[in-house]
C-alpha positions in Angstrom: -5.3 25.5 -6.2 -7.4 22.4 -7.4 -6.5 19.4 -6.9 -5.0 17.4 -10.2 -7.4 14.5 -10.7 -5.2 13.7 -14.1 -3.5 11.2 -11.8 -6.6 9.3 -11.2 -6.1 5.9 -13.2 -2.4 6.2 -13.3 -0.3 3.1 -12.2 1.4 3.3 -9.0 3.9 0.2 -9.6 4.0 -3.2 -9.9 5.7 -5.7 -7.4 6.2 -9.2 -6.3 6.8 -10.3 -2.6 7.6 -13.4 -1.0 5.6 -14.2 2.0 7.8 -15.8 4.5 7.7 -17.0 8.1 9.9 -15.2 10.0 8.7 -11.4 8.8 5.0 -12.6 10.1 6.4 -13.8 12.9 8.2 -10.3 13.9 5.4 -8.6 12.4 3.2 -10.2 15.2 5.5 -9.7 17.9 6.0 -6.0 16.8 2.3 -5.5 17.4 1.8 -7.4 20.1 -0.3 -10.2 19.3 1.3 -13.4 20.9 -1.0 -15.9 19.1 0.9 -18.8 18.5 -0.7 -19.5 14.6 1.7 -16.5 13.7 4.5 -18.6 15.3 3.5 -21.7 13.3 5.7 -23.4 10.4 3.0 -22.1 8.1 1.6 -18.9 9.4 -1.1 -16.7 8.1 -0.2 -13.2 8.2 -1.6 -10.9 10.7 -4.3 -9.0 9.0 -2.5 -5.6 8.9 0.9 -7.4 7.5 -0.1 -6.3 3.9 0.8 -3.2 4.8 4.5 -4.0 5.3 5.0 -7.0 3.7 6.9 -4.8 0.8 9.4 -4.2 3.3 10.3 -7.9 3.5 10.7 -9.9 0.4 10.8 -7.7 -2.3 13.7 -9.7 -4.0 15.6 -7.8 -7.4 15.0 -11.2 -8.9 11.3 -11.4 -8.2 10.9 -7.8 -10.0 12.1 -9.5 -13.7 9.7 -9.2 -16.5 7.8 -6.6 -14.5 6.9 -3.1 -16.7 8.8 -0.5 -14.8 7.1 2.4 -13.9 8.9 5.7 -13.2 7.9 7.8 -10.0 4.7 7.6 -8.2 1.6 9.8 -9.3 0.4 10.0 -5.7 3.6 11.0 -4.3 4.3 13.5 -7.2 0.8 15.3 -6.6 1.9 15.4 -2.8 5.2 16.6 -3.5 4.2 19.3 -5.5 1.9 21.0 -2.8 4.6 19.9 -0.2 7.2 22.2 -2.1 4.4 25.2 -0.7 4.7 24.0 3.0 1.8 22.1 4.7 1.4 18.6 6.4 1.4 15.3 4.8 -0.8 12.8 6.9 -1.3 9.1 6.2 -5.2 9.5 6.2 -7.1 6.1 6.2 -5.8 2.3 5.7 -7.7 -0.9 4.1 -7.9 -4.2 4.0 -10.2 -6.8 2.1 -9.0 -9.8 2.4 -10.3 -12.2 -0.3 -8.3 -15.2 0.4 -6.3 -15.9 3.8 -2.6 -14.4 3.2 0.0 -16.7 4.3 4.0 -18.0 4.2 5.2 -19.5 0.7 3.0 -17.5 -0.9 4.6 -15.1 -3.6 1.9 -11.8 -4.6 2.0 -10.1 -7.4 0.6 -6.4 -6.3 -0.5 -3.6 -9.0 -1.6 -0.4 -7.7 -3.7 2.7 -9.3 -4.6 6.0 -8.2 -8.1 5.7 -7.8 -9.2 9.1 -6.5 -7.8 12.8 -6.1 -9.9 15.7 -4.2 -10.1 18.5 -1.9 -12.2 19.5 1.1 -12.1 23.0 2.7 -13.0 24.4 6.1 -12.1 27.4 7.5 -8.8 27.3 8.4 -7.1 25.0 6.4 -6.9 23.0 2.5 -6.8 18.9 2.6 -6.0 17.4 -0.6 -6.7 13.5 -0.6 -4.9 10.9 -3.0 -6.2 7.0 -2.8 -4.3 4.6 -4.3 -5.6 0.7 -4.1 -3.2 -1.6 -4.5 -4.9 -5.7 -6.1 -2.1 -7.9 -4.8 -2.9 -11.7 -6.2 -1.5 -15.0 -6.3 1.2 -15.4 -8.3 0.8 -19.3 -9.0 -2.9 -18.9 -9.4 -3.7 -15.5 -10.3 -6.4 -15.3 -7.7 -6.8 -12.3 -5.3 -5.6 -12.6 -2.0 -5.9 -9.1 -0.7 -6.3 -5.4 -1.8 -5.1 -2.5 0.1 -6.6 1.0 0.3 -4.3 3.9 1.1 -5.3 7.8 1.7 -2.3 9.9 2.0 -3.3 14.0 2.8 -2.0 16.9 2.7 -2.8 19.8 4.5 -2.5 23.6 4.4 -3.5 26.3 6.2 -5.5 29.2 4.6 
């Protein structure tokens, strides 16, 4: 079964999150980096936070005005094979960093499906959906950070 590179271009969502203090803070702890600038009244975020910082901070109210979008390609294409049996595995993570992330900041994030294939070998099928997500400054529309995100599935032959 090929893979369905239709989604390839297709929005994932748009969000805005609040960057605050005391989820960087955690954050840090959680991964066990003691440095005290993540403990500061105006912390930078550790440089994995991106990944999570959805988690924290996405407020109802920061959502208004925000076009809607209704399911999740990426998800959708996973689902599909998933309904056959196989693995989902979170495949590779990324970070570029274009401007440091930090507290107070609110990010406006809009992510795209930016690739869909397959690799074989002899036992098994891997599909491989990458979404990138361009999360910018809300008060100045400059990029702060965009994430890279590989989600597989795989089936055996």
């Amino acid at each position: 079964m090929a893979v369905d590179t239709s989604v390839i271009g297709k929005p994932t969502g748009h969000w805005r999150v609040a960057v605050e203090r005391a989820p960087i803070a955690n954050f840090a702890k959680a991964v066990i980096d003691d440095r005290p600038e993540y403990q500061s009244p105006e912390p930078e975020a550790p440089p994995t936070y991106s990944f999570v910082m959805q988690h924290w901070g996405q407020y109802p109210e920061l959502q208004e005005g925000l076009a809607k979008i209704e399911g999740n390609p990426m998800f959708e294409v996973i689902g599909g094979l998933m309904a056959n049996g196989g693995l989902v595995l979170h495949g590779e993570q990324e970070f570029e960093y274009h401007k440091p992330l930090k507290a107070g900041q609110v990010l406006r994030g809009d992510g795209v499906v930016t690739d869909a294939y397959e690799k074989e070998t002899g036992s098994a099928v891997m599909t491989f959906v990458v979404s990138e997500t361009v999360w910018t400054d809300e008060t100045t529309g400059d990029p702060v950070v965009t994430t890279k995100f590989n989600l597989i599935h795989r089936r055996t032959k």
